[in-house]
C-alpha positions, 0 to 999 in steps of 0.5 A: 449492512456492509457488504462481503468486499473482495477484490478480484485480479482480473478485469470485470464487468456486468454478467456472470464470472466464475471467480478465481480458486483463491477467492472461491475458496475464501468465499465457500470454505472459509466464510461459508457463504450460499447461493443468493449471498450479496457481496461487492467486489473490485478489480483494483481499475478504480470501478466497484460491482455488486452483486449475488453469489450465483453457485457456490460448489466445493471447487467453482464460485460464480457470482452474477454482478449487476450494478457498476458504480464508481469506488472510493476516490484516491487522494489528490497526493500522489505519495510514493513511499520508499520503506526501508526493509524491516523484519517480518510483521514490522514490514507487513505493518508498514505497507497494510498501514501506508496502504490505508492512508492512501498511499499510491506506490511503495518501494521496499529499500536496501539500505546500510543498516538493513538486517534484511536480506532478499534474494531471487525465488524469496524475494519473489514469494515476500514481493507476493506476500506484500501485495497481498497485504496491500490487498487485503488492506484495500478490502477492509478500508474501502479503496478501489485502486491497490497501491503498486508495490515495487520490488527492493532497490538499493537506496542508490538506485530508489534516490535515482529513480523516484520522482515527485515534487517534494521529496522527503527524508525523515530525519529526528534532526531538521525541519518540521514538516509543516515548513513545505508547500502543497505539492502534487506528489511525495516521495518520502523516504523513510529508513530501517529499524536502525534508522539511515546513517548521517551519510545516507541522508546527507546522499538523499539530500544531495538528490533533491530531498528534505529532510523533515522530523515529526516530532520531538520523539524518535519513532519506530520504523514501523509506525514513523510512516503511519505517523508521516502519511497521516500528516501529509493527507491532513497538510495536502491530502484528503484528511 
């Protein structure tokens, strides 16, 4: 039977730790979890713990961790995905997808035909929500590492910074994916719902990138990266 899997934000060990109000109220209110429960838990360093819930009281959750084992291995691609910002569920489903495909890093972008907007303390709650997301995804699908999730750049500045041995711009118009060789890490750039503009590619060419397609069929800005990630893990990844 599969393990209660939670991951915790603090560094871990063997003994006995009183977890985090986040989690302790997760565990005891909401799953309604006892005492003797067996659950495993992660810290995102990569390492994966068991154990047994050792109090579980209306405010303080403590488990006892008694076996340390090496998680899930992360895919020799090394992906870094550029995401042009998307409106509400369609952005969440983009990084809780990426995230289960492995992917390592993830920068929310600005781009000319962006219809979002994000300043300052919003900003700073939805770069939070995200990283739940992205949490929350590693629970469910295994991994032990939690994919880094960047705050929003301008595409100017994600085109300056970003770098990996292949770098990709999807584009419905250019060559298939297929037509590269293995490399080591990715950056893919992937646009908004309105898709990047002839200039924004032709910029993101300028900068080192490829523009590639995959498929015959213009996809969603929501399900082009779970279509682009799959892909590449089958072409170099661990797929």
């Amino acid at each position: 039977m599969r393990l209660s899997r939670f991951f915790i934000d603090a560094p871990l060990s063997l003994g006995d730790h009183e977890l985090p109000e986040a989690q302790a109220h997760y565990i005891g209110r909401v799953l309604r979890m006892a005492e003797g429960d067996a659950v495993q838990v992660f810290d995102g360093s990569g390492q994966e713990f068991r154990g047994t819930l050792a109090e579980v009281g209306k405010k303080r959750v403590r488990v006892q961790l008694d076996e340390q084992f090496a998680g899930q291995p992360e895919s020799p691609l090394r992906i870094h995905l550029g995401q042009g910002l998307s409106r509400g569920e369609r952005m969440d489903w983009a990084i809780q997808k990426a995230t289960e495909l492995g992917v390592s890093e993830i920068t929310p972008i600005f781009s000319e035909r962006c219809e979002v907007r994000l300043k300052d303390e919003r900003a700073d709650k939805r770069l939070l929500h995200w990283r739940q997301v992205a949490i929350s995804a590693c629970e469910q699908c295994g991994r032990s590492s939690v994919p880094v999730i960047h705050p929003p750049l301008l595409l100017a500045d994600w085109l300056k910074q970003a770098e990996a041995e292949l770098k990709l711009v999807l584009h419905p118009v250019a060559e298939p994916l297929v037509s590269h060789d293995k490399p080591s890490t990715l950056a893919f750039l992937i646009g908004p719902e309105g898709g990047l503009s002839d200039a924004e590619v032709e910029q993101a060419k300028t900068a080192g990138y490829h523009a590639a397609r995959l498929g015959p069929r213009v996809l969603r800005t929501e399900t082009a990266p779970v279509v682009a990630l799959a892909v590449a893990q089958q072409l170099w990844g661990d797929f």
